[in-house]
mmCIF file as Biopython writes it, N, C-alpha, C and O atoms, coordinates in Angstrom:
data_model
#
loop_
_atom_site.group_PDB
_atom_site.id
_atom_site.type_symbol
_atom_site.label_atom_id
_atom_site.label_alt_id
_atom_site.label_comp_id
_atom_site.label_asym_id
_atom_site.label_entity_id
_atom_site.label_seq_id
_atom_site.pdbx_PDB_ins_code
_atom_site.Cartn_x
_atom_site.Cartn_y
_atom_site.Cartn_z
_atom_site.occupancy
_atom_site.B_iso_or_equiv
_atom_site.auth_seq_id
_atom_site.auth_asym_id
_atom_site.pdbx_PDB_model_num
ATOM 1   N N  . UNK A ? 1  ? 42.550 42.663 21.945  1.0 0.0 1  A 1 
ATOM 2   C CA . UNK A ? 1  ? 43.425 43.753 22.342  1.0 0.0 1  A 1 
ATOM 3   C C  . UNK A ? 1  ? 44.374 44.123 21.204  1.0 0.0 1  A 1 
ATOM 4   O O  . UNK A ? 1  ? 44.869 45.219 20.942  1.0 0.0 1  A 1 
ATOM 5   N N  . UNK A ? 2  ? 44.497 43.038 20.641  1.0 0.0 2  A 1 
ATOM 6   C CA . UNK A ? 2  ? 45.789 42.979 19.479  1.0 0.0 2  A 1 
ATOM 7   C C  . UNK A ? 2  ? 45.074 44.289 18.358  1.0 0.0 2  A 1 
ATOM 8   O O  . UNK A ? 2  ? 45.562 45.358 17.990  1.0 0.0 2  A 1 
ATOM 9   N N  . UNK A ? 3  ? 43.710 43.626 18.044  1.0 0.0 3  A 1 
ATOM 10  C CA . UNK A ? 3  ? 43.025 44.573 17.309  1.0 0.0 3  A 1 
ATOM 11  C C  . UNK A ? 3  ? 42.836 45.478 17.313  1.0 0.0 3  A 1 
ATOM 12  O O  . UNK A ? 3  ? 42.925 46.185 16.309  1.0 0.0 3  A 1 
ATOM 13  N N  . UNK A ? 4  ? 42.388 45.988 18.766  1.0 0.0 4  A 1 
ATOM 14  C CA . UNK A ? 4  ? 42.303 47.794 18.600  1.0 0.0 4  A 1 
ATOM 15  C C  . UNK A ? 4  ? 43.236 48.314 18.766  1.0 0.0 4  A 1 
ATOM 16  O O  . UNK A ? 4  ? 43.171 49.543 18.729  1.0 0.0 4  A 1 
ATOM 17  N N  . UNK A ? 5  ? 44.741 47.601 19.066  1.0 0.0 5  A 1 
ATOM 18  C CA . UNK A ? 5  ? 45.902 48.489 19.024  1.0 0.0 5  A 1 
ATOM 19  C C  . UNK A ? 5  ? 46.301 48.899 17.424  1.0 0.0 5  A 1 
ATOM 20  O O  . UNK A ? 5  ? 46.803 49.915 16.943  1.0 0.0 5  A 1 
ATOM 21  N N  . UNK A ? 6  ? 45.840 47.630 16.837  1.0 0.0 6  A 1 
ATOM 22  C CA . UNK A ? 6  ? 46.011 48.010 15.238  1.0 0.0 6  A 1 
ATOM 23  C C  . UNK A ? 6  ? 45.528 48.693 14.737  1.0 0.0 6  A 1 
ATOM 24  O O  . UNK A ? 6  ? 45.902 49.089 13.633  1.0 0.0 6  A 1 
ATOM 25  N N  . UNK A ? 7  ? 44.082 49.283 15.583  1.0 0.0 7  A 1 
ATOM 26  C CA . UNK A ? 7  ? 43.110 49.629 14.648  1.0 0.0 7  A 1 
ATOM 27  C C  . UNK A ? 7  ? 43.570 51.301 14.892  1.0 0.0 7  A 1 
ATOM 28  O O  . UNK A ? 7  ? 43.850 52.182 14.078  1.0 0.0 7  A 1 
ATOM 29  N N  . UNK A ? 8  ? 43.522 51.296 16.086  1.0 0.0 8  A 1 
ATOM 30  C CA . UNK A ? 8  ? 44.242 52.639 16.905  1.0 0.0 8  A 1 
ATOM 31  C C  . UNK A ? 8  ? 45.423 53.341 16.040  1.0 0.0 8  A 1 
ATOM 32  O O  . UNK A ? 8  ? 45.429 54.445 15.496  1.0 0.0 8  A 1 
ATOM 33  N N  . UNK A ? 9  ? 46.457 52.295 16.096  1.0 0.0 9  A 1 
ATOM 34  C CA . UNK A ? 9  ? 48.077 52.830 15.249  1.0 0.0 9  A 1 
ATOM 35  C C  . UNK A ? 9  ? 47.524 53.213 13.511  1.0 0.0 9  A 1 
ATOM 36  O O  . UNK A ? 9  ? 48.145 54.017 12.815  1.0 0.0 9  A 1 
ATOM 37  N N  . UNK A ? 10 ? 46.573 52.652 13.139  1.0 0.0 10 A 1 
ATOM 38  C CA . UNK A ? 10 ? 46.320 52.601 11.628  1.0 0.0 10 A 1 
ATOM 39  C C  . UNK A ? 10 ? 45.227 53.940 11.264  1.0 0.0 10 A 1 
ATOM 40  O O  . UNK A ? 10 ? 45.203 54.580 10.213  1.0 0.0 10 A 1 
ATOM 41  N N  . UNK A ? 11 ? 44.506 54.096 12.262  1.0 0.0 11 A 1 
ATOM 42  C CA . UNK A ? 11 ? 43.809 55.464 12.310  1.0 0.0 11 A 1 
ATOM 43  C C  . UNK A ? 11 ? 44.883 56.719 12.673  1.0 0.0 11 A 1 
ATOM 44  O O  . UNK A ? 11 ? 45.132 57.525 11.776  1.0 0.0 11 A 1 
ATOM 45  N N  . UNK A ? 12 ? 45.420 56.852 13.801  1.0 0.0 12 A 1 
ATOM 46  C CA . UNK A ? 12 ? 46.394 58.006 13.474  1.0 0.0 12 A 1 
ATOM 47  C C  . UNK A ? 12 ? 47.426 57.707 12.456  1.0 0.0 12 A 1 
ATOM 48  O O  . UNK A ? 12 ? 48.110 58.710 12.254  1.0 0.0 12 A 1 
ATOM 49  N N  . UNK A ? 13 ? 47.693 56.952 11.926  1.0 0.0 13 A 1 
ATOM 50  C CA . UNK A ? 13 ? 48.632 57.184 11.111  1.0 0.0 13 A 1 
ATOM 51  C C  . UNK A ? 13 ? 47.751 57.609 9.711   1.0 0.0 13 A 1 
ATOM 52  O O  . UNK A ? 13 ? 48.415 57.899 8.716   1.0 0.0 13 A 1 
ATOM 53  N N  . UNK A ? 14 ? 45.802 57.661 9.603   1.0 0.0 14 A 1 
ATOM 54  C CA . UNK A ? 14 ? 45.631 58.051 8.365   1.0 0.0 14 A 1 
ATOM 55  C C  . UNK A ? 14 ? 45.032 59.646 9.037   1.0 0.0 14 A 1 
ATOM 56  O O  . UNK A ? 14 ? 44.944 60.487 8.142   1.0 0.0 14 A 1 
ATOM 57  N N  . UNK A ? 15 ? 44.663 60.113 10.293  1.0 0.0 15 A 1 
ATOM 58  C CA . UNK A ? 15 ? 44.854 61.207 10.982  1.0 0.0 15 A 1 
ATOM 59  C C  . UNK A ? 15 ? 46.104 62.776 10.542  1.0 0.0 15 A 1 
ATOM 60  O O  . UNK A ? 15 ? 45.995 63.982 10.322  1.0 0.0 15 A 1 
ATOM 61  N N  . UNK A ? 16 ? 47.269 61.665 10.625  1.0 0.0 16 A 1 
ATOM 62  C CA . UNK A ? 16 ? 48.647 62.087 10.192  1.0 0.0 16 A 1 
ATOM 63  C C  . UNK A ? 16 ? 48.733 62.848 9.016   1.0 0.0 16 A 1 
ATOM 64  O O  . UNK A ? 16 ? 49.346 63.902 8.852   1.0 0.0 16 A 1 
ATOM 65  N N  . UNK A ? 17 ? 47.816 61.983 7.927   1.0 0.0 17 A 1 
ATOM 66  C CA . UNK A ? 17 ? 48.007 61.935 6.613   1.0 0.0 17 A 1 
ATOM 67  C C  . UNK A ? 17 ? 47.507 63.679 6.278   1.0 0.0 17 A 1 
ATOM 68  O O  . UNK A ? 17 ? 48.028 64.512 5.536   1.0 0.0 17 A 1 
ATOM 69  N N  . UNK A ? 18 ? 46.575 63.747 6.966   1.0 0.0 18 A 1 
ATOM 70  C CA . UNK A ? 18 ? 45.553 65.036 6.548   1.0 0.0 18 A 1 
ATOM 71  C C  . UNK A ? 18 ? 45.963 66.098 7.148   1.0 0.0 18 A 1 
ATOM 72  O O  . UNK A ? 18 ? 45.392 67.155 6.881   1.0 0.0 18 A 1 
ATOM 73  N N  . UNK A ? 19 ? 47.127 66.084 8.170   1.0 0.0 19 A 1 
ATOM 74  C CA . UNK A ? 19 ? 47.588 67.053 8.996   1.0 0.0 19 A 1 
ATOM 75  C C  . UNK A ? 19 ? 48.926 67.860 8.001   1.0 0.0 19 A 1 
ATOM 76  O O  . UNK A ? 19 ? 48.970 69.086 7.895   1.0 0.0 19 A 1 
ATOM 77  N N  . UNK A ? 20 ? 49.702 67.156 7.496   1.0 0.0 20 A 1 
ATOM 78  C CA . UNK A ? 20 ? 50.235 67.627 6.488   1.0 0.0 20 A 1 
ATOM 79  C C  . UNK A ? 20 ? 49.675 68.404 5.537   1.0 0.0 20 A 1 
ATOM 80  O O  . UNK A ? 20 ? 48.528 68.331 5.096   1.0 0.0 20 A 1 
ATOM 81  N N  . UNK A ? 21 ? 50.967 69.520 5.096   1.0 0.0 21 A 1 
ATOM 82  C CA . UNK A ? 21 ? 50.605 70.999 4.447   1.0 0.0 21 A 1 
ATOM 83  C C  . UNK A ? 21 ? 50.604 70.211 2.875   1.0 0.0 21 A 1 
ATOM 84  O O  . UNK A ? 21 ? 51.057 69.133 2.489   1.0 0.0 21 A 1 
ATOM 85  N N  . UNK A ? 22 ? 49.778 71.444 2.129   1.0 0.0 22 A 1 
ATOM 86  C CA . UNK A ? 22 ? 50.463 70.528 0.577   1.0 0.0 22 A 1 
ATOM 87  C C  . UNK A ? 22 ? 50.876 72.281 0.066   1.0 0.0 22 A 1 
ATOM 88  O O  . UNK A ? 22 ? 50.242 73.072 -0.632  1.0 0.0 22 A 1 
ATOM 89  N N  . UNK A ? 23 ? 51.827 72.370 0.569   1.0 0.0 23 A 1 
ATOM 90  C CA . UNK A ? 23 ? 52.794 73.341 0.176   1.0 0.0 23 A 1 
ATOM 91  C C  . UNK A ? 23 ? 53.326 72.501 -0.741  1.0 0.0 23 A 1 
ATOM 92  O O  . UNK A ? 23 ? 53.547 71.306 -0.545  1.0 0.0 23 A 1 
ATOM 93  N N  . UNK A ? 24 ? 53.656 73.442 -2.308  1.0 0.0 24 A 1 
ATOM 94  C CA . UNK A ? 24 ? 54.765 72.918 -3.663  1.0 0.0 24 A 1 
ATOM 95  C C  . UNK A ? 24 ? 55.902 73.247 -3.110  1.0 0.0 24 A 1 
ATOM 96  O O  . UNK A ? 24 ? 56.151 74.324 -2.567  1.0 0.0 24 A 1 
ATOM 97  N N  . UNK A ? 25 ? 56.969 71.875 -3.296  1.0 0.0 25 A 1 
ATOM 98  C CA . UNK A ? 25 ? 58.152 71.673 -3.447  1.0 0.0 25 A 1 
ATOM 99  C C  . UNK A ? 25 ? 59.456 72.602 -3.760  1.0 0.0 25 A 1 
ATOM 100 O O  . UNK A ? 25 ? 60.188 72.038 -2.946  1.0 0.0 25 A 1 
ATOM 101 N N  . UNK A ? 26 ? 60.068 73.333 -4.177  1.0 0.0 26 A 1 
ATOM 102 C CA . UNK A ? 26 ? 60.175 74.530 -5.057  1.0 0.0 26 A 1 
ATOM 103 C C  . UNK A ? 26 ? 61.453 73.744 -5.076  1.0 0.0 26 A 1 
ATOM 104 O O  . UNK A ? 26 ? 62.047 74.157 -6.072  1.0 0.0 26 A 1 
ATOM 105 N N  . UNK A ? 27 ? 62.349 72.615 -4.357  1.0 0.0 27 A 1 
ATOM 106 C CA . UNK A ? 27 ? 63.421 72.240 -5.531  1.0 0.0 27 A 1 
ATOM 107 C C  . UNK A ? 27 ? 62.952 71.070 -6.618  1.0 0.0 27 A 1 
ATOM 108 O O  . UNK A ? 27 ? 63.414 70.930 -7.750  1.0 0.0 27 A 1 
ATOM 109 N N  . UNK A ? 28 ? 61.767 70.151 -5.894  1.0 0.0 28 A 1 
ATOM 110 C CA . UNK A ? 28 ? 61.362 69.423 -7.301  1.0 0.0 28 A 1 
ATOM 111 C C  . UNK A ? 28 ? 60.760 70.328 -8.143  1.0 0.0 28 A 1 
ATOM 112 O O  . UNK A ? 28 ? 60.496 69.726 -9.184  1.0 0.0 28 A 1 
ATOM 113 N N  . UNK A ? 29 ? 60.423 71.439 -8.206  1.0 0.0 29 A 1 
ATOM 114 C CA . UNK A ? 29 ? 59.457 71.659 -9.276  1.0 0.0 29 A 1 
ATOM 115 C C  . UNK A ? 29 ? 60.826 72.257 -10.628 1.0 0.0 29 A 1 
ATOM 116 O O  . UNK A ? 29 ? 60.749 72.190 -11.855 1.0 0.0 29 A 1 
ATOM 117 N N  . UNK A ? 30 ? 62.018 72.831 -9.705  1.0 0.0 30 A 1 
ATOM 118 C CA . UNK A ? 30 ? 63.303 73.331 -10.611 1.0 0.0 30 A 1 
ATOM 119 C C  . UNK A ? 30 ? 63.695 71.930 -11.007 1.0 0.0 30 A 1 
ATOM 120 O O  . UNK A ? 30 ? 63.321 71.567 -12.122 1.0 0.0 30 A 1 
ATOM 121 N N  . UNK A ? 31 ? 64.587 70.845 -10.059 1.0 0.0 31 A 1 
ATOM 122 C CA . UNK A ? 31 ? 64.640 69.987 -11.258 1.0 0.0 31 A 1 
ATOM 123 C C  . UNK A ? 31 ? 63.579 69.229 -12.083 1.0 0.0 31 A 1 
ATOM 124 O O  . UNK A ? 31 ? 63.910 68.416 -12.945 1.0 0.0 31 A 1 
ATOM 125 N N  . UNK A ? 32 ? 62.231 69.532 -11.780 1.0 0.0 32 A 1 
ATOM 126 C CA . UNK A ? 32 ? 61.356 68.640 -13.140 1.0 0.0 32 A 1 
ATOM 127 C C  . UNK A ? 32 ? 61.444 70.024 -13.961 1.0 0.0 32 A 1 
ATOM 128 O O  . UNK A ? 32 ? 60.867 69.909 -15.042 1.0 0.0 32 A 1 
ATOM 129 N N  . UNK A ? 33 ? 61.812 70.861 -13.823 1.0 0.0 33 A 1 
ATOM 130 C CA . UNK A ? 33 ? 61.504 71.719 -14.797 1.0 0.0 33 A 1 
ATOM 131 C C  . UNK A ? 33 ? 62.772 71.847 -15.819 1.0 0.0 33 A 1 
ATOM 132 O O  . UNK A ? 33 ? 62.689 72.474 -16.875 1.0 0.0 33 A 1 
ATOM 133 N N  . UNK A ? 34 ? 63.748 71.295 -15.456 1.0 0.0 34 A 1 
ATOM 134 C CA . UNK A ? 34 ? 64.994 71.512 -16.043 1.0 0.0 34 A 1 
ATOM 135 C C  . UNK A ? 34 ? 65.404 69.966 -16.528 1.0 0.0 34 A 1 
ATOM 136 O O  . UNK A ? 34 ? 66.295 69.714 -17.340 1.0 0.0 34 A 1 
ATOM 137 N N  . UNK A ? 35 ? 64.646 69.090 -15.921 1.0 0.0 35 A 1 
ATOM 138 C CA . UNK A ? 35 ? 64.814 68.007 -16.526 1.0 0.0 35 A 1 
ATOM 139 C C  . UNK A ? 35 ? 66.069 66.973 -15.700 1.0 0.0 35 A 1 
ATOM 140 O O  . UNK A ? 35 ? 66.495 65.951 -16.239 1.0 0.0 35 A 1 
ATOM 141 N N  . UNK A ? 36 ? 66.494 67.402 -14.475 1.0 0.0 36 A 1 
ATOM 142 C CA . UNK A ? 36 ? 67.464 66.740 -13.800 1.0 0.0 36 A 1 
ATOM 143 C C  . UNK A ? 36 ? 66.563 65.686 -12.921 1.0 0.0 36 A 1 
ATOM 144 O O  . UNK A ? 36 ? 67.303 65.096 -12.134 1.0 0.0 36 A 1 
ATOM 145 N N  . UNK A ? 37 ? 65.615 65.393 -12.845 1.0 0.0 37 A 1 
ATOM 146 C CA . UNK A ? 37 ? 64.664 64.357 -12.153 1.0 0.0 37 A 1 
ATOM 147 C C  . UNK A ? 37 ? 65.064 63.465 -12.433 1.0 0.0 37 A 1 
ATOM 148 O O  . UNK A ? 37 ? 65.733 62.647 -11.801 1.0 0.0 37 A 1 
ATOM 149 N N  . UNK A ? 38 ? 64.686 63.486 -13.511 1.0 0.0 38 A 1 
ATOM 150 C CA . UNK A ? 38 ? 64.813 62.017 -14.394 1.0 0.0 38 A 1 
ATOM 151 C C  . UNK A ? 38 ? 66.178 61.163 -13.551 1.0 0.0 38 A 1 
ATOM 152 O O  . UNK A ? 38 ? 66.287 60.106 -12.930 1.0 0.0 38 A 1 
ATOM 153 N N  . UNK A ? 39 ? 67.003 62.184 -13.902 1.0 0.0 39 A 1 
ATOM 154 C CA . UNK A ? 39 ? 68.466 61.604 -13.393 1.0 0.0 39 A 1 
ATOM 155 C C  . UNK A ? 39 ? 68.514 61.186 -12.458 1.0 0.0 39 A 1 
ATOM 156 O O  . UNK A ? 39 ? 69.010 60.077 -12.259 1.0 0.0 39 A 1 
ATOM 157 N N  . UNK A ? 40 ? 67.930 62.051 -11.393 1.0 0.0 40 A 1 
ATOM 158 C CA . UNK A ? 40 ? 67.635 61.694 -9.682  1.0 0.0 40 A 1 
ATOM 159 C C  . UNK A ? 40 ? 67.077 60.026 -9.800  1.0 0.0 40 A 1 
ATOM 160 O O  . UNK A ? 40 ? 67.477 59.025 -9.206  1.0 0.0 40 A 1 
ATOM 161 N N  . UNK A ? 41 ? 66.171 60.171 -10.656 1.0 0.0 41 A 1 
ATOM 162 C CA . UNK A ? 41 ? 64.746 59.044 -10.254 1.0 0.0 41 A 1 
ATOM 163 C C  . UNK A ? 41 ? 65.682 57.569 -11.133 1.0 0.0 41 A 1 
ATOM 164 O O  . UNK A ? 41 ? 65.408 56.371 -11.069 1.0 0.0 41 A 1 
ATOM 165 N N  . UNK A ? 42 ? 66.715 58.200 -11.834 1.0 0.0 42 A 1 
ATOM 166 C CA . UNK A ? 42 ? 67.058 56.530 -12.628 1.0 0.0 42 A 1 
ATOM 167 C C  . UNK A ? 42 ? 68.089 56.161 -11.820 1.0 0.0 42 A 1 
ATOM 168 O O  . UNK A ? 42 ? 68.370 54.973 -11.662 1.0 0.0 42 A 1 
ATOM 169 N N  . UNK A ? 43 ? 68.800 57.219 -11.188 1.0 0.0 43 A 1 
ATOM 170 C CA . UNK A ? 43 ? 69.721 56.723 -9.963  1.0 0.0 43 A 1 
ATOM 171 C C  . UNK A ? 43 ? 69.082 56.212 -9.075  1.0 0.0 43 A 1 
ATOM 172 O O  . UNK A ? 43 ? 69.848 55.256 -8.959  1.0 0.0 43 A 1 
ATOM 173 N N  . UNK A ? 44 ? 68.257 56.001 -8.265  1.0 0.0 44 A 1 
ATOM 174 C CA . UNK A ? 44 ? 67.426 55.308 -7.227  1.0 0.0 44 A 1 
ATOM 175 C C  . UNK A ? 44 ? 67.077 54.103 -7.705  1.0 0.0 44 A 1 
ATOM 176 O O  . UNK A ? 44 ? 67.423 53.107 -7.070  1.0 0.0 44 A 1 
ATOM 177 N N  . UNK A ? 45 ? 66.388 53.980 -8.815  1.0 0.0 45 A 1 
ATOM 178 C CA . UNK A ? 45 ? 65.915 52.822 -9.467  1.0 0.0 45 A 1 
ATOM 179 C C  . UNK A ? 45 ? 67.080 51.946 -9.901  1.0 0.0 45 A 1 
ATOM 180 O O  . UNK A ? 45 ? 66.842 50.739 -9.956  1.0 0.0 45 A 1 
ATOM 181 N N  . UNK A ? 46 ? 68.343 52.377 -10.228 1.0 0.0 46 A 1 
ATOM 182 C CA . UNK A ? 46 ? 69.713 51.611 -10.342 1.0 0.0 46 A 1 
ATOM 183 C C  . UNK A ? 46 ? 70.151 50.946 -8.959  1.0 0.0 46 A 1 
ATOM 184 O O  . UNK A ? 46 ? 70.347 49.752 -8.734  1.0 0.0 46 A 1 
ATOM 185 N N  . UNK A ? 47 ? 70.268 52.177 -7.977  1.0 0.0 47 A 1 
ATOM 186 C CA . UNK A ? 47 ? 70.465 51.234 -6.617  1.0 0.0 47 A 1 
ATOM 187 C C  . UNK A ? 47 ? 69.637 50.381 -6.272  1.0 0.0 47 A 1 
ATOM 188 O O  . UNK A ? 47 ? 70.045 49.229 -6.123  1.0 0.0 47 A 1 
ATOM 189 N N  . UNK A ? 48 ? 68.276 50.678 -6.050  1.0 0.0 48 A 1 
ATOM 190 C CA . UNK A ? 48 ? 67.532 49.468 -5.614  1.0 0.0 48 A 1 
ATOM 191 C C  . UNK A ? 48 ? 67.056 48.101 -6.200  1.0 0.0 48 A 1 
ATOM 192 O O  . UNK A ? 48 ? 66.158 47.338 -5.843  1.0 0.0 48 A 1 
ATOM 193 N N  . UNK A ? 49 ? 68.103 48.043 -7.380  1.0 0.0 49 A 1 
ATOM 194 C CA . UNK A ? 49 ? 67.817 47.297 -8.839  1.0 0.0 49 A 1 
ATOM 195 C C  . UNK A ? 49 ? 69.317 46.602 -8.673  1.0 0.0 49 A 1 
ATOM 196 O O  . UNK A ? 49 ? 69.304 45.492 -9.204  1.0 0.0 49 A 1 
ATOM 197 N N  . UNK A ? 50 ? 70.405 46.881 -8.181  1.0 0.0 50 A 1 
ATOM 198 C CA . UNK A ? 50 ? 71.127 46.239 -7.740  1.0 0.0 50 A 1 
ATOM 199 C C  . UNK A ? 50 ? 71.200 45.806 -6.252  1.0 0.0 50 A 1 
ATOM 200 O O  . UNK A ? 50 ? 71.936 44.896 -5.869  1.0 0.0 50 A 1 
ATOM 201 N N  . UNK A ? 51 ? 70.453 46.461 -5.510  1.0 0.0 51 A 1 
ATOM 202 C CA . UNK A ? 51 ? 70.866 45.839 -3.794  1.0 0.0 51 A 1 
ATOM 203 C C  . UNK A ? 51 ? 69.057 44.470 -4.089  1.0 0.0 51 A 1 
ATOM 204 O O  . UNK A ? 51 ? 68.751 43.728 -3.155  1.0 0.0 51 A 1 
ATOM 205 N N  . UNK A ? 52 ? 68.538 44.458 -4.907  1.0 0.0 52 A 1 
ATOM 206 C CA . UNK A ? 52 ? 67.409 43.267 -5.224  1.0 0.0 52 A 1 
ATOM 207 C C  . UNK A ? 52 ? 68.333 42.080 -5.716  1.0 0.0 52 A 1 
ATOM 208 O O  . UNK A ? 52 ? 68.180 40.859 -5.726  1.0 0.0 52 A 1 
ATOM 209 N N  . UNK A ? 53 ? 69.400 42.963 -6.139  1.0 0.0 53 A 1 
ATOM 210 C CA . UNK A ? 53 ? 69.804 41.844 -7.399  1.0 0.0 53 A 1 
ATOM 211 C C  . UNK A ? 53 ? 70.836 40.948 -6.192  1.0 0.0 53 A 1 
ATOM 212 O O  . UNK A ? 53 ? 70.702 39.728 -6.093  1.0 0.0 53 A 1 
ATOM 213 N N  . UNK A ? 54 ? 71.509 41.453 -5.612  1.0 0.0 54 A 1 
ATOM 214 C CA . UNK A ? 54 ? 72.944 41.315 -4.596  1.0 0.0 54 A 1 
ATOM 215 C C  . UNK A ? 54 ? 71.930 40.684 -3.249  1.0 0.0 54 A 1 
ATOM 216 O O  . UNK A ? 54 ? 72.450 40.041 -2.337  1.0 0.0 54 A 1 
ATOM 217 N N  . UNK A ? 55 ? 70.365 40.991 -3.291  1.0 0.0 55 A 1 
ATOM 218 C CA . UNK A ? 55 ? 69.822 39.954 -2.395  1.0 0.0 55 A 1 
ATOM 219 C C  . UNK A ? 55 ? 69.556 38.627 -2.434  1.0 0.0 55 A 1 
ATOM 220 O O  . UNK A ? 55 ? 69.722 37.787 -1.550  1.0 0.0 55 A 1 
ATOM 221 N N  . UNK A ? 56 ? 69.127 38.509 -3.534  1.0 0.0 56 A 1 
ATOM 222 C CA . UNK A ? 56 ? 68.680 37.106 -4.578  1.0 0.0 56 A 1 
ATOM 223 C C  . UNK A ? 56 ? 70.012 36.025 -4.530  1.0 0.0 56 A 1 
ATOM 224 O O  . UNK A ? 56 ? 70.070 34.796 -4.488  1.0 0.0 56 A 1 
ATOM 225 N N  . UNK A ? 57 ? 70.789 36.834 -4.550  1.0 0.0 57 A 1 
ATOM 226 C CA . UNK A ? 57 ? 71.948 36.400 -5.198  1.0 0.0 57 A 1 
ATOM 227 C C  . UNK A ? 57 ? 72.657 35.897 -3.471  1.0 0.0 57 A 1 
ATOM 228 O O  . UNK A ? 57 ? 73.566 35.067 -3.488  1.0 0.0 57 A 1 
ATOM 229 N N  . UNK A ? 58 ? 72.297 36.311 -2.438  1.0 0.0 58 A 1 
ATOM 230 C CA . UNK A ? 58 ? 73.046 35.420 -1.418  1.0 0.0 58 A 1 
ATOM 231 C C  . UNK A ? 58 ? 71.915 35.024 -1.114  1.0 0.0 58 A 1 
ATOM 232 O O  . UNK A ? 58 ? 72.077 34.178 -0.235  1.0 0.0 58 A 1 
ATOM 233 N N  . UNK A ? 59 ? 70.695 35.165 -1.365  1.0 0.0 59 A 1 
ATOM 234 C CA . UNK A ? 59 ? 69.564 33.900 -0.944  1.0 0.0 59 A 1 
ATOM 235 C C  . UNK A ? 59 ? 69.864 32.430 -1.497  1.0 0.0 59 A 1 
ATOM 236 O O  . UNK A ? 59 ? 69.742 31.408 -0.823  1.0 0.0 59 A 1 
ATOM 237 N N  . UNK A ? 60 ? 70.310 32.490 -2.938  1.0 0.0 60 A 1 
ATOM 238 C CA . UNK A ? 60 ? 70.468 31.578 -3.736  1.0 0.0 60 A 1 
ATOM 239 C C  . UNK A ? 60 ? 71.673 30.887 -2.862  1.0 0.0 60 A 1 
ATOM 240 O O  . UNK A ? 60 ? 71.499 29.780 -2.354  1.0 0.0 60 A 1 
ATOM 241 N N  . UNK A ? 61 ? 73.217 31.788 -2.680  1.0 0.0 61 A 1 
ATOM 242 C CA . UNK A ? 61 ? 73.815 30.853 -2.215  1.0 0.0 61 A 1 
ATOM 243 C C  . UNK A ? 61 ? 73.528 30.299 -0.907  1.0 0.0 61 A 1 
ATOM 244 O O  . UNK A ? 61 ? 73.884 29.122 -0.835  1.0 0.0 61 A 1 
ATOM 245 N N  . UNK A ? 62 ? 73.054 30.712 0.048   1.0 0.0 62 A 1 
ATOM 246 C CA . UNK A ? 62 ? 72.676 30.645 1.774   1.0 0.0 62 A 1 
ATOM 247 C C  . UNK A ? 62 ? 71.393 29.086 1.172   1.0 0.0 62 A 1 
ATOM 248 O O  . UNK A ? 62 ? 71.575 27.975 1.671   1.0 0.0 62 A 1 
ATOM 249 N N  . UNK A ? 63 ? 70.387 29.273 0.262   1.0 0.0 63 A 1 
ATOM 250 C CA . UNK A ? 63 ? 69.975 27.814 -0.098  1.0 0.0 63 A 1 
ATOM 251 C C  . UNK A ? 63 ? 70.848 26.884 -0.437  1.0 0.0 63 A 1 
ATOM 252 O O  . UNK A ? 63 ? 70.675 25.713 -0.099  1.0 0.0 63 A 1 
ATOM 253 N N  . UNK A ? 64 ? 71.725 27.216 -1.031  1.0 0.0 64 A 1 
ATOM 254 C CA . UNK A ? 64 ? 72.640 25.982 -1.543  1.0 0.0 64 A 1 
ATOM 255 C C  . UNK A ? 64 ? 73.624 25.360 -0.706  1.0 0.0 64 A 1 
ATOM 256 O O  . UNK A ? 64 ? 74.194 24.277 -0.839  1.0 0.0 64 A 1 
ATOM 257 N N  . UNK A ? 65 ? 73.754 26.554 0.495   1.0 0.0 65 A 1 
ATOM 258 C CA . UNK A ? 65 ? 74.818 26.059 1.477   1.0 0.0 65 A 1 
ATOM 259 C C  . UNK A ? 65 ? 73.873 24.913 2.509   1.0 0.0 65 A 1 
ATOM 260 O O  . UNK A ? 65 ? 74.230 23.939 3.173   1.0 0.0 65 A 1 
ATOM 261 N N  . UNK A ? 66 ? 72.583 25.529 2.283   1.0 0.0 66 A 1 
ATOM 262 C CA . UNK A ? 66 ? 71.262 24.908 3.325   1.0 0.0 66 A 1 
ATOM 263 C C  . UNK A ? 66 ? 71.349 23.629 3.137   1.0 0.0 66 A 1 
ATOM 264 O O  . UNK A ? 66 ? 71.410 22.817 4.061   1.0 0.0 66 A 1 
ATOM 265 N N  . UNK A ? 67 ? 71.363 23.299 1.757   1.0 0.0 67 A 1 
ATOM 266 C CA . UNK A ? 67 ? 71.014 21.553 0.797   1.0 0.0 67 A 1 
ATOM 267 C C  . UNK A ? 67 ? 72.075 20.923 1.210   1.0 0.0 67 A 1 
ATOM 268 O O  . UNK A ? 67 ? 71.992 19.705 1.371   1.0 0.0 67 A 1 
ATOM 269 N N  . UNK A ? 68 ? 73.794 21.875 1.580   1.0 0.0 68 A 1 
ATOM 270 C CA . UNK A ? 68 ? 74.914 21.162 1.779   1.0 0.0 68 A 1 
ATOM 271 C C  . UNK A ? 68 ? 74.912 20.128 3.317   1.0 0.0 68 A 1 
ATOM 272 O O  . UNK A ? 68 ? 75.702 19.268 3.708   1.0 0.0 68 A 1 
ATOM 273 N N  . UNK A ? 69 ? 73.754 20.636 3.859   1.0 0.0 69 A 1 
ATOM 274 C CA . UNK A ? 69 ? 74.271 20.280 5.601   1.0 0.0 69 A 1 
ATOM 275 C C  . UNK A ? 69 ? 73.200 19.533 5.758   1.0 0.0 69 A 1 
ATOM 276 O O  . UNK A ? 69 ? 72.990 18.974 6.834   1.0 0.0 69 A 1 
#
């Protein structure tokens, strides 16, 4: 049962895929065209490059508090 519910949820969701328009973007195509992407795309990669970093970093202590008890 487990299976064909998976199999079910995993087919419409590639159903989904093909139902979508591929209409162009028209504000990405101004900022790749002007070159403000970049900016967009290194800001994202900064946040998620610090909330990885600020995860690690209370895994490490939450282990060390683990070893304490």
């Amino acid at each position: 049962m487990k299976k064909i519910f998976l199999l079910t949820l995993l087919l419409l969701g590639y159903v989904t895929v093909f139902a979508q328009q591929t209409q162009q973007v028209e504000m990405a195509d101004t900022m790749r065209s002007s070159g403000k992407i970049y900016v967009v795309i290194a800001t994202i990669v900064i946040i998620f490059a610090g909330l990885a970093v600020y995860l690690f970093s209370i895994d490490k202590r939450l282990k060390k508090i683990e070893k304490e008890k």
